[in-house]
Chimera marker file (.cmm) of the C-alpha trace (Angstrom):
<marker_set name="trace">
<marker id="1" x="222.556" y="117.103" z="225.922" r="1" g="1" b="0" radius="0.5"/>
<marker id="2" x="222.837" y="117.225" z="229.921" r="1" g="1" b="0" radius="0.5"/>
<marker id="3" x="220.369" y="119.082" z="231.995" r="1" g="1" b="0" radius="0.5"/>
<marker id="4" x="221.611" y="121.340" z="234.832" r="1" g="1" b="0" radius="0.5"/>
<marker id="5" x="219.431" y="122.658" z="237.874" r="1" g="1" b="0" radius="0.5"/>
<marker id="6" x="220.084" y="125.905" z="239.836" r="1" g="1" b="0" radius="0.5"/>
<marker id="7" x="218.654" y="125.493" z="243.550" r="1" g="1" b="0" radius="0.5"/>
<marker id="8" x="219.249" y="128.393" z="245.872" r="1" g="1" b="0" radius="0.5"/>
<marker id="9" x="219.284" y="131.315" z="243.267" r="1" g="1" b="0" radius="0.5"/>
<marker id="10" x="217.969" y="134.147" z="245.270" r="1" g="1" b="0" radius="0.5"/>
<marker id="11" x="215.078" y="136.647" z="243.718" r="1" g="1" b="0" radius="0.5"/>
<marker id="12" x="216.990" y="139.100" z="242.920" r="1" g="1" b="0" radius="0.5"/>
<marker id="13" x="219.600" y="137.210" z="240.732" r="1" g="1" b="0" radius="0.5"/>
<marker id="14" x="216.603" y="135.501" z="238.935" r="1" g="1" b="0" radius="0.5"/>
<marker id="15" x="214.696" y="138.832" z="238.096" r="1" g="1" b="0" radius="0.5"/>
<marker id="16" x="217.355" y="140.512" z="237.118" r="1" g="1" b="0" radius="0.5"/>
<marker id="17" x="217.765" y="137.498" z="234.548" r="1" g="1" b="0" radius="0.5"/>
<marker id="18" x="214.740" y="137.994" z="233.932" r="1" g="1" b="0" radius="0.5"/>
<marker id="19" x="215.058" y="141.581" z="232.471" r="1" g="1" b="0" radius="0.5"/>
<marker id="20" x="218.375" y="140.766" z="230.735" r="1" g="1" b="0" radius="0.5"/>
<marker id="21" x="216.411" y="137.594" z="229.238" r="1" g="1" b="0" radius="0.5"/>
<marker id="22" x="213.684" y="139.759" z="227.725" r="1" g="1" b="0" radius="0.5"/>
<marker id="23" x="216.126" y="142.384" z="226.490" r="1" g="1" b="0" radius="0.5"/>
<marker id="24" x="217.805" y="140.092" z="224.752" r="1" g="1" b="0" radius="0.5"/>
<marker id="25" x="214.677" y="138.619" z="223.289" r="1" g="1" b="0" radius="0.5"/>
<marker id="26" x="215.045" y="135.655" z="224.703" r="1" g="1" b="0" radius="0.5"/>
<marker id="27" x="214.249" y="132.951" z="227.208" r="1" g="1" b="0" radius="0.5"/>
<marker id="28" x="215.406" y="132.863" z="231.016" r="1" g="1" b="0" radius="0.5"/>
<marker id="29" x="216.306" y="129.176" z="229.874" r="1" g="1" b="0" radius="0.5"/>
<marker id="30" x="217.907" y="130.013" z="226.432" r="1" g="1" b="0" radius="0.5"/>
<marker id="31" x="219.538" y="133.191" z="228.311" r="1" g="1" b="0" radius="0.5"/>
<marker id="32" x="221.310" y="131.354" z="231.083" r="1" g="1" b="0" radius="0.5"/>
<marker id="33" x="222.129" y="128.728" z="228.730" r="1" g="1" b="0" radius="0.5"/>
<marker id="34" x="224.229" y="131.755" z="226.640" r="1" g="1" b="0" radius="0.5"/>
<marker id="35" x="226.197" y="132.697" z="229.794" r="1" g="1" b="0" radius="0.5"/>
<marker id="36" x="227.434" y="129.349" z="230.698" r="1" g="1" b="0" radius="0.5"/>
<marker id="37" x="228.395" y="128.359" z="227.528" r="1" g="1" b="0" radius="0.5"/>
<marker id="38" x="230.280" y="131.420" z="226.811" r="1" g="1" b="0" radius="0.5"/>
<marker id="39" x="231.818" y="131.366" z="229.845" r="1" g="1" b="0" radius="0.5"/>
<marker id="40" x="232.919" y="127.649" z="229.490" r="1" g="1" b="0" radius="0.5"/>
<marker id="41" x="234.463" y="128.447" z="226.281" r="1" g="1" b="0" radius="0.5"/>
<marker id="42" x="236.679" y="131.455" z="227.905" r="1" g="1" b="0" radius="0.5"/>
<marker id="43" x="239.897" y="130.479" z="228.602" r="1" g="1" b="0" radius="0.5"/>
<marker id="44" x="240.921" y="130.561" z="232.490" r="1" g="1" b="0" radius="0.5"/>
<marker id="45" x="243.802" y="132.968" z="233.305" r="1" g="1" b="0" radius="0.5"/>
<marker id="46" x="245.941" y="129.964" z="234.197" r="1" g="1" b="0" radius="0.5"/>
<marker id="47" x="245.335" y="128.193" z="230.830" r="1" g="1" b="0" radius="0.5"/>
<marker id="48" x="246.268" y="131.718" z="228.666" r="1" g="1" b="0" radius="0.5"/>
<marker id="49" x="249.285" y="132.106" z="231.037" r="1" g="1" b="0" radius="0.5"/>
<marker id="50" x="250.240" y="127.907" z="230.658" r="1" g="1" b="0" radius="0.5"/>
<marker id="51" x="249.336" y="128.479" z="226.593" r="1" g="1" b="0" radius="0.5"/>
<marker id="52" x="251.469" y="131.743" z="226.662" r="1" g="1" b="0" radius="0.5"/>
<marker id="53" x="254.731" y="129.755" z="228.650" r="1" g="1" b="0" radius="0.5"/>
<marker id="54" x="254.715" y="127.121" z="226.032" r="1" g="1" b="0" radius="0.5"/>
<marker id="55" x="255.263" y="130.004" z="222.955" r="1" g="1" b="0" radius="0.5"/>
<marker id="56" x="257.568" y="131.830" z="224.789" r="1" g="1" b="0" radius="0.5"/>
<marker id="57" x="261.414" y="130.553" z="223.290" r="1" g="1" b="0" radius="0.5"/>
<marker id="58" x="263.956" y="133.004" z="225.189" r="1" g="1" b="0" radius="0.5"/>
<marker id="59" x="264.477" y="133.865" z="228.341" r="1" g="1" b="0" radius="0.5"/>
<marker id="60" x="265.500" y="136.922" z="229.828" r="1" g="1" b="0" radius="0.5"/>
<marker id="61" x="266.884" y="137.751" z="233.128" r="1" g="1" b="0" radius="0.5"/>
<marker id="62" x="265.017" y="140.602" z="235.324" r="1" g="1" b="0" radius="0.5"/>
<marker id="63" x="268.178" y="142.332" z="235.289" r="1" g="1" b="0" radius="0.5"/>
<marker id="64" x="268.840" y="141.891" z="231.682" r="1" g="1" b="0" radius="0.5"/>
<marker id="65" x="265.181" y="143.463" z="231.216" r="1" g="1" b="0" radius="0.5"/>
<marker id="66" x="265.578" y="146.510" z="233.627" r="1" g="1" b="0" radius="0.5"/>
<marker id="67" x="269.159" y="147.341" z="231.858" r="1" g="1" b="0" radius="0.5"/>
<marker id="68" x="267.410" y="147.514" z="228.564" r="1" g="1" b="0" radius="0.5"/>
<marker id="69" x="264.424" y="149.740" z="229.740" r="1" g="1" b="0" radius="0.5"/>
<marker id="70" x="266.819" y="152.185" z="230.994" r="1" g="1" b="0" radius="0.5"/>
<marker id="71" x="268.864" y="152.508" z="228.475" r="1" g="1" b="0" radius="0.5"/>
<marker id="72" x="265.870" y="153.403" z="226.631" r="1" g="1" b="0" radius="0.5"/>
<marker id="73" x="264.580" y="155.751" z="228.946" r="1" g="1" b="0" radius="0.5"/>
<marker id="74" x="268.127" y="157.392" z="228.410" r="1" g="1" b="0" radius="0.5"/>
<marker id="75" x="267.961" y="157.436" z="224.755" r="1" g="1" b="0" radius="0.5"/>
<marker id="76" x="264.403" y="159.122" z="224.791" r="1" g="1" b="0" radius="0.5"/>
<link id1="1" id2="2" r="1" g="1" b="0" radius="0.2"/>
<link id1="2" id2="3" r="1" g="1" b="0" radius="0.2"/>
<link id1="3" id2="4" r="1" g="1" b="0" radius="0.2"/>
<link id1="4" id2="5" r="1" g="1" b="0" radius="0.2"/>
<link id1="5" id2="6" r="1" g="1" b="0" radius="0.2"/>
<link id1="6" id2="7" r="1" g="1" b="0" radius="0.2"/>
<link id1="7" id2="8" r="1" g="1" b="0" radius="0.2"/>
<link id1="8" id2="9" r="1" g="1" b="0" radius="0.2"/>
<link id1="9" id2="10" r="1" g="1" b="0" radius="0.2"/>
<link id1="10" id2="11" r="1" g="1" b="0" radius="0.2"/>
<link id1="11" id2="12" r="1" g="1" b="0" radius="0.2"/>
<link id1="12" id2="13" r="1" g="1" b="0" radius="0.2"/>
<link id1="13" id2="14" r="1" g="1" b="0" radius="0.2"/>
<link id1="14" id2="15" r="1" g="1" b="0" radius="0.2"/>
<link id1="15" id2="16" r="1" g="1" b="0" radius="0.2"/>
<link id1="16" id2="17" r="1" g="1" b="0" radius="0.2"/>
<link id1="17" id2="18" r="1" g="1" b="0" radius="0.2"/>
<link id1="18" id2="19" r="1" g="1" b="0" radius="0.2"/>
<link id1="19" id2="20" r="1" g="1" b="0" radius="0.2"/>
<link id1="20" id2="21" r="1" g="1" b="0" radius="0.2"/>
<link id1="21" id2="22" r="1" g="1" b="0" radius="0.2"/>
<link id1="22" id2="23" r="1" g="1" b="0" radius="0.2"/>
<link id1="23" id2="24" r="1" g="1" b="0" radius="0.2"/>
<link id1="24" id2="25" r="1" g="1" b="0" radius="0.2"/>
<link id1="25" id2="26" r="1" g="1" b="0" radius="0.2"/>
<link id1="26" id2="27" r="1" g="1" b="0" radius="0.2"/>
<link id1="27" id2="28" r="1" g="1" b="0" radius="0.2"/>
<link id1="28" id2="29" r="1" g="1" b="0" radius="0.2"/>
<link id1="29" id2="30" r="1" g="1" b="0" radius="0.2"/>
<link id1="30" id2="31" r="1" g="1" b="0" radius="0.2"/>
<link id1="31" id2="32" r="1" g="1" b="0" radius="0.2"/>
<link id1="32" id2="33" r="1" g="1" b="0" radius="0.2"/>
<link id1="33" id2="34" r="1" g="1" b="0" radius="0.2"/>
<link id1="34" id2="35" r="1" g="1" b="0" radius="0.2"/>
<link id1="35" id2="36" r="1" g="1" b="0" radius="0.2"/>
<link id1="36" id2="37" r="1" g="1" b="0" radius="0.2"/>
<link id1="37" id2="38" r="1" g="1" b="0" radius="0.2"/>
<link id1="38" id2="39" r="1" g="1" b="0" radius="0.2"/>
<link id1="39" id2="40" r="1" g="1" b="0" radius="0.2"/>
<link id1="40" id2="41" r="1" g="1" b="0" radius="0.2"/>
<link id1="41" id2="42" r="1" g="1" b="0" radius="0.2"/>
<link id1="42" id2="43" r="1" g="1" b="0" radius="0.2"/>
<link id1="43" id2="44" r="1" g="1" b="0" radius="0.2"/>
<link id1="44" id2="45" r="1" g="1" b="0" radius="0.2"/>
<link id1="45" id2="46" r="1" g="1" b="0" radius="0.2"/>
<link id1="46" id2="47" r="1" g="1" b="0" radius="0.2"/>
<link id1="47" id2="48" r="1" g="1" b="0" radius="0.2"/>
<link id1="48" id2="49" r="1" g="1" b="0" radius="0.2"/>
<link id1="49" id2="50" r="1" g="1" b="0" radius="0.2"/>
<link id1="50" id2="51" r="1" g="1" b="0" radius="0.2"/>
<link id1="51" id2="52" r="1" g="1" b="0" radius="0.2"/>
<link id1="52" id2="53" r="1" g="1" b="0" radius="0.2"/>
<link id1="53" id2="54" r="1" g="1" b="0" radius="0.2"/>
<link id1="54" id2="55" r="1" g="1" b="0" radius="0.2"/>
<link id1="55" id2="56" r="1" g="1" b="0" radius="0.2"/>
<link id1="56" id2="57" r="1" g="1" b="0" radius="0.2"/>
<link id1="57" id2="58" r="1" g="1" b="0" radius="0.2"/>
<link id1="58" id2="59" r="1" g="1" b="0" radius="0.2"/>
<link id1="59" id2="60" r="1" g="1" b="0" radius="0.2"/>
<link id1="60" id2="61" r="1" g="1" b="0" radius="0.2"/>
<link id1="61" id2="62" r="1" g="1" b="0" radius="0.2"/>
<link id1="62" id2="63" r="1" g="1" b="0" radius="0.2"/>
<link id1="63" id2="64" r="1" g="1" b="0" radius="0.2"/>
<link id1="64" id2="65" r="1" g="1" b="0" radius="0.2"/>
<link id1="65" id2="66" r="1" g="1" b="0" radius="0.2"/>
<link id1="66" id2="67" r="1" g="1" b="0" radius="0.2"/>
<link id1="67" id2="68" r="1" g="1" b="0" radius="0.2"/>
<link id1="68" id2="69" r="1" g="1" b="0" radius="0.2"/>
<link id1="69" id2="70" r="1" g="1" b="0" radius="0.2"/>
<link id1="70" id2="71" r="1" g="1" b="0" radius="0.2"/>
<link id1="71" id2="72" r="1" g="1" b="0" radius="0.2"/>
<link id1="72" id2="73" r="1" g="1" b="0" radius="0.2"/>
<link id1="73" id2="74" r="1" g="1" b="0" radius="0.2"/>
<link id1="74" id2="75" r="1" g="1" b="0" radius="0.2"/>
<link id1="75" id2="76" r="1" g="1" b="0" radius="0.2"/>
</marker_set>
């Protein structure tokens, strides 16, 4: 397991860990450790986008797209 220090966190940013820590019951350690793990298992935008891209089969032209919303604006 690595070990990662945070230099330069001001006062404010650690106290207010602090009280989220102890709300949660836990930790300032165990609570930090949460957030970065959670937020290095989110996907980035780019990666849902890429992931999204590879699923998508058909293409469809912008003006193919704005025909078909109008017609169904016309319809309704």
């Amino acid at each position: 397991m690595a070990t990662l220090h945070v230099h330069d966190l001001s006062d404010g940013a650690l106290a207010e860990l602090t009280v989220r820590a102890a709300r949660s019951r836990q930790s300032v350690q165990a609570y930090a450790r949460t957030l970065l793990e959670q937020e290095a298992a989110t996907p980035t935008t780019e990666n849902v986008i890429a992931r999204i891209r590879e699923r998508v089969t058909a293409r469809l032209s912008a003006s193919v797209a704005i025909a078909d919303v109008q017609s169904g604006r016309e319809r309704a």
